[in-house]
Structure formats: structure tokens, C-alpha cells
C-alpha positions as CSV (number, residue, x, y, z in Angstrom):
1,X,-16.2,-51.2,25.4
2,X,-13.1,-51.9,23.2
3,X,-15.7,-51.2,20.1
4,X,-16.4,-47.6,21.1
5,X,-12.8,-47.4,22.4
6,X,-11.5,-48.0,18.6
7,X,-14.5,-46.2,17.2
8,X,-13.0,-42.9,19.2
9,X,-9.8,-43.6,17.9
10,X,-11.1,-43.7,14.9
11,X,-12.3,-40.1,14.5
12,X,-9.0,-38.9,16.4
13,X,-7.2,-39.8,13.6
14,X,-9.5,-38.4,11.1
15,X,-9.8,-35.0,12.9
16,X,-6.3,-34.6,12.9
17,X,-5.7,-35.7,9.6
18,X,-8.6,-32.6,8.7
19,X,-6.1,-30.6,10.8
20,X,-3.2,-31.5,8.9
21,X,-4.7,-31.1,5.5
22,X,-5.9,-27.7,6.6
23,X,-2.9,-26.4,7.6
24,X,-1.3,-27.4,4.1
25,X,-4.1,-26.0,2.6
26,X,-3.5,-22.8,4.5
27,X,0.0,-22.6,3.6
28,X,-0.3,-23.5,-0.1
29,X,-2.5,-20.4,0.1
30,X,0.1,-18.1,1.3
31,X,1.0,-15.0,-1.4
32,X,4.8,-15.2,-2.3
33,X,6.9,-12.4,-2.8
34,X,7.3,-12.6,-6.9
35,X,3.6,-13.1,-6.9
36,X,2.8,-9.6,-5.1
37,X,5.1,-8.4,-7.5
38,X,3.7,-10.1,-10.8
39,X,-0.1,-9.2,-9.5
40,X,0.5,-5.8,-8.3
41,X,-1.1,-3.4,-10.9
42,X,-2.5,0.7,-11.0
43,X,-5.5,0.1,-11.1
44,X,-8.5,2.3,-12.2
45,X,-11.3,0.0,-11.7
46,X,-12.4,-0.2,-8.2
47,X,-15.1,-2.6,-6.4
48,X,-17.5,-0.3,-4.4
49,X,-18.8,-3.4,-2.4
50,X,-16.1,-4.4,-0.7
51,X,-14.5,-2.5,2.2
52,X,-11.4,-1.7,4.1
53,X,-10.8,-1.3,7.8
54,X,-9.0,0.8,9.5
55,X,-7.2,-2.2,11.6
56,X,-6.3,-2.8,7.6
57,X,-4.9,0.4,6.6
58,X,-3.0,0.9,9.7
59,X,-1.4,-2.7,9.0
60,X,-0.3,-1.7,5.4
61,X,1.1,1.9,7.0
62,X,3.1,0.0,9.7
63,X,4.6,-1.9,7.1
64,X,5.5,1.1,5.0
65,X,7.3,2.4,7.9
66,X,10.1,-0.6,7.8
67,X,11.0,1.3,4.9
68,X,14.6,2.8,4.8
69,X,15.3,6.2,5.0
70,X,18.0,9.0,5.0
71,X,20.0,8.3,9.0
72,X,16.7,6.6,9.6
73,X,14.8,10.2,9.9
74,X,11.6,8.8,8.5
75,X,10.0,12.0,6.9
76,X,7.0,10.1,5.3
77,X,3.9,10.9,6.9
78,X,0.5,9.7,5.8
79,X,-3.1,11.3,6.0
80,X,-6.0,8.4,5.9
81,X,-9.5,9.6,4.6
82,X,-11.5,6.5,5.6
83,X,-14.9,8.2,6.3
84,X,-17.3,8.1,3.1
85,X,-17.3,12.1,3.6
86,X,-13.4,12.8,3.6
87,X,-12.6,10.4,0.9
88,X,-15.8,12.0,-1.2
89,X,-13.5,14.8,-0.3
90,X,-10.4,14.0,-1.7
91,X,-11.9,12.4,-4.5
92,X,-13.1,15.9,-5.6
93,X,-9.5,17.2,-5.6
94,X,-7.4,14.6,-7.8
95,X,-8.9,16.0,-11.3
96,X,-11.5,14.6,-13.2
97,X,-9.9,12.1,-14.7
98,X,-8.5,10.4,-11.0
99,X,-12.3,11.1,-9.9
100,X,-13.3,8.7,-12.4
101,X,-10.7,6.0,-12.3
102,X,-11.7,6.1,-8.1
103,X,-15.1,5.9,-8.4
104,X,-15.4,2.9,-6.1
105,X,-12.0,2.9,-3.9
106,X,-13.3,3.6,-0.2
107,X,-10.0,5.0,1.5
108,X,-7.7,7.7,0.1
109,X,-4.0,8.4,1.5
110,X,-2.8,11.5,1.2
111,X,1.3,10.9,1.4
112,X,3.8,14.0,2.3
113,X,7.6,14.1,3.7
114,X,8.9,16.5,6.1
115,X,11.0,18.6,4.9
116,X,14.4,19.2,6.0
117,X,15.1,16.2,7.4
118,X,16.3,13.2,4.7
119,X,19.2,14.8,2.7
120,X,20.3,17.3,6.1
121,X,23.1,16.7,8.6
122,X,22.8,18.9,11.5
123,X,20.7,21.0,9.7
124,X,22.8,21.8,6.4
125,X,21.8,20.1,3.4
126,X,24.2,17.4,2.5
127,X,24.8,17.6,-1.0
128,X,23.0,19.2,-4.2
129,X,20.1,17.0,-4.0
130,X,18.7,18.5,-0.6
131,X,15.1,17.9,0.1
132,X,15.0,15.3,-3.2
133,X,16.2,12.7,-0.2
134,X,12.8,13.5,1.2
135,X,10.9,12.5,-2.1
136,X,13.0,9.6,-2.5
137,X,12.2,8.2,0.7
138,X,8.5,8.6,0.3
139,X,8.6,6.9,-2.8
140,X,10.1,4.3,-1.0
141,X,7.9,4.2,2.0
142,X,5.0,4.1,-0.7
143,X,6.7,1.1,-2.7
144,X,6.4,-1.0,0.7
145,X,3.1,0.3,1.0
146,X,1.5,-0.5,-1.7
147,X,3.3,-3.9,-1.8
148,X,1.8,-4.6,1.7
149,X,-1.3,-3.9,0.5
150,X,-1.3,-5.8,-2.8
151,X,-0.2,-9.3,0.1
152,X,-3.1,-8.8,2.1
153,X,-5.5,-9.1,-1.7
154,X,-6.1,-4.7,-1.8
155,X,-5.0,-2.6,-4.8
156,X,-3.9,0.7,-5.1
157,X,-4.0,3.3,-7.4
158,X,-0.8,6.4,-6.9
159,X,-1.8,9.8,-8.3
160,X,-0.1,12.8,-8.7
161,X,-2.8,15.1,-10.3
162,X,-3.9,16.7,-6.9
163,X,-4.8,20.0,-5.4
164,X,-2.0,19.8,-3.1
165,X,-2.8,23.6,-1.1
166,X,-6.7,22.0,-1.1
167,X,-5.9,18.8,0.4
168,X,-3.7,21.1,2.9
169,X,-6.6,22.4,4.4
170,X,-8.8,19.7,3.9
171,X,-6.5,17.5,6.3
172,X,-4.7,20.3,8.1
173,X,-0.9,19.2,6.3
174,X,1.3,21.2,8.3
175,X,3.3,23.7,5.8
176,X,7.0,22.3,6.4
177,X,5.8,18.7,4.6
178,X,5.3,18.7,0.8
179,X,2.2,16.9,-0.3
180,X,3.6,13.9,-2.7
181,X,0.8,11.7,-3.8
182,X,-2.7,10.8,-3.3
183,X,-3.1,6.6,-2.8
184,X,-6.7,5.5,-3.7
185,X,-6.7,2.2,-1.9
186,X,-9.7,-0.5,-2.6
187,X,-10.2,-4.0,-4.2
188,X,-10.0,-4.5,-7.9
189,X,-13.4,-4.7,-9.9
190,X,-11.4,-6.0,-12.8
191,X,-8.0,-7.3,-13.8
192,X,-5.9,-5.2,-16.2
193,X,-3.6,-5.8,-18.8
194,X,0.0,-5.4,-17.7
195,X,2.2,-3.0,-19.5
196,X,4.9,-4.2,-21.3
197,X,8.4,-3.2,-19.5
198,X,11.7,-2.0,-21.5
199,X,14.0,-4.5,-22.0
200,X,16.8,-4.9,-18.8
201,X,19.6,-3.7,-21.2
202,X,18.0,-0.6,-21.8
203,X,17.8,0.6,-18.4
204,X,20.3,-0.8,-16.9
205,X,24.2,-0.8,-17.4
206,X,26.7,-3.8,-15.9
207,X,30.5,-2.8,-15.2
């Protein structure tokens, strides 16, 4: 009796030490902050094969919403082609160029801001930049998105050569928002060389 009794002992203590080491191993795994930032690239090579969700995409826009904005107004908004026929669909309205670079990114995401909103008080505009608020927030909504989506292993692709009126009817964009960008969002096929950035002094000035 006291054999088997140490025997089950035994493999108590080795299935928690498996426990242990795969937790460790799970959090050695984890993505840090500076490596999303050092792995995130534009990319222009997309893997066909491998999907994304829509449990996935609505994840990454979630996240994009913890953005801040102008008084909190939030005026990005976000149109998701996900089926293979709308995001054929879009694909045919970035330019030739974009059409090419997408070739195997299943999910497009058409960003826009509402006008009127980021840069108003009570309606009037606030100062001389007016509506540029709006375009600065969706830039910023769009930084946290794509960040999101580089932590969770997707890669994006922002383009701004876009039939904007065609896309409007394609996705019924209501005319008070102003289409921004078009997000092709996929898994890399390859890994691209990262641009060299200018040096800190030259954009930046300390008093």
C-alpha cells in the first residue's frame, strides 16, 4: 500500500512541476511592448493561408477605441470587409499598386471620423484647426489599432490611395464622416527590411 501511496505522490509532483514549467513557458512567451514596437512593420507581403476572425478583428477595434480623443467624442468609426466578396471589393478600389501589395490580406478596414465633433465646443469649431482634430484622432485610434494587432502576431498594411466616394457606396459611409484610410489586415508572408529612421535631433527640439 505505502508503495503505490509514494508512487502517486510521485507523479503529483511531476504533474505539477509540468504545470509550473508551463506556465513559465507561457509567460516567457508573452509579446512586450518595445517588441510590438521593434516588429511592427507596413507590410506588402501578405500570407493568403492564414485567416482572421471576426472575434479577432473586433478584439483589435475594441482596443483602438481606448484611444484618446478630442472631450472624449470618439469620431473614429470603422467599416470591416471580412467576407472574401467585400474585401475582393475593396481591394479593387485602393489603386493598382495597393491591389498588388494586398494580394493575400483577407480583411480590409475602411477607417473614417465624424465630422464636427473632435475640434468643436457646442458646435463652433474651437480654433483654426477645426475638423484636423478629427484626423488626428483617427490617426490615433489607428496607431492603437494597428499596435493591437501586431500583439496578437497580425500585420497591417495603412493606405491612403483609395476611391473614397466608391468605398462610400460600397459600405454605405454616411456623408458627414470623411473616409481616412484603408487597413489591409493579414499575417506576414515575409519579413521586411526596416527603414532607417532620422536621427532624434532632427525631429525633435529640447528646451
Amino acid at each position: 500500500m505505502r508503495k503505490y501511496l509514494f508512487i502517486a505522490i510521485a507523479l503529483l509532483a511531476v504533474l505539477s512541476c509540468g504545470q509550473e514549467n508551463k506556465g513559465a513557458s507561457t509567460a516567457s512567451m508573452a509579446v512586450s511592448f518595445d517588441d510590438v514596437l521593434a516588429t511592427r512593420r507596413s507590410i506588402r507581403d501578405f500570407d493568403s493561408s492564414k485567416e482572421v476572425t471576426e472575434a479577432q478583428v473586433r478584439e483589435i477595434l475594441t482596443a483602438a477605441q481606448d484611444a484618446p480623443s478630442w472631450a472624449n467624442t470618439q469620431s473614429a468609426r470603422y467599416y470591416v470587409a471580412i467576407t472574401k466578396e467585400k474585401a475582393d471589393a475593396v481591394r479593387e478600389l485602393i489603386g493598382e499598386r495597393n491591389k498588388q501589395s494586398t494580394a493575400g490580406a483577407p480583411v480590409f478596414i475602411v477607417s473614417t471620423y465624424a465630422r464636427g465633433l473632435s475640434g468643436f465646443f457646442r458646435g463652433e469649431q474651437t480654433n483654426e484647426i477645426g475638423d484636423g482634430w478629427g484626423a488626428y484622432d483617427n490617426g490615433l485610434n489607428n496607431a492603437y489599432l494597428i499596435l493591437k494587432a501586431r500583439s496578437m502576431g497580425f500585420d497591417t498594411l495603412i493606405m491612403g490611395m483609395r476611391d473614397s466616394d466608391a468605398l462610400r457606396s460600397l459600405l454605405d459611409i454616411p456623408d458627414e464622416e470623411t473616409v481616412m484610410s484603408v487597413i489591409a489586415l493579414g499575417h506576414r508572408a515575409s519579413d521586411p527590411v526596416k527603414p532607417t529612421r532620422k536621427p532624434l535631433d532632427e525631429i525633435a527640439k529640447f528646451f
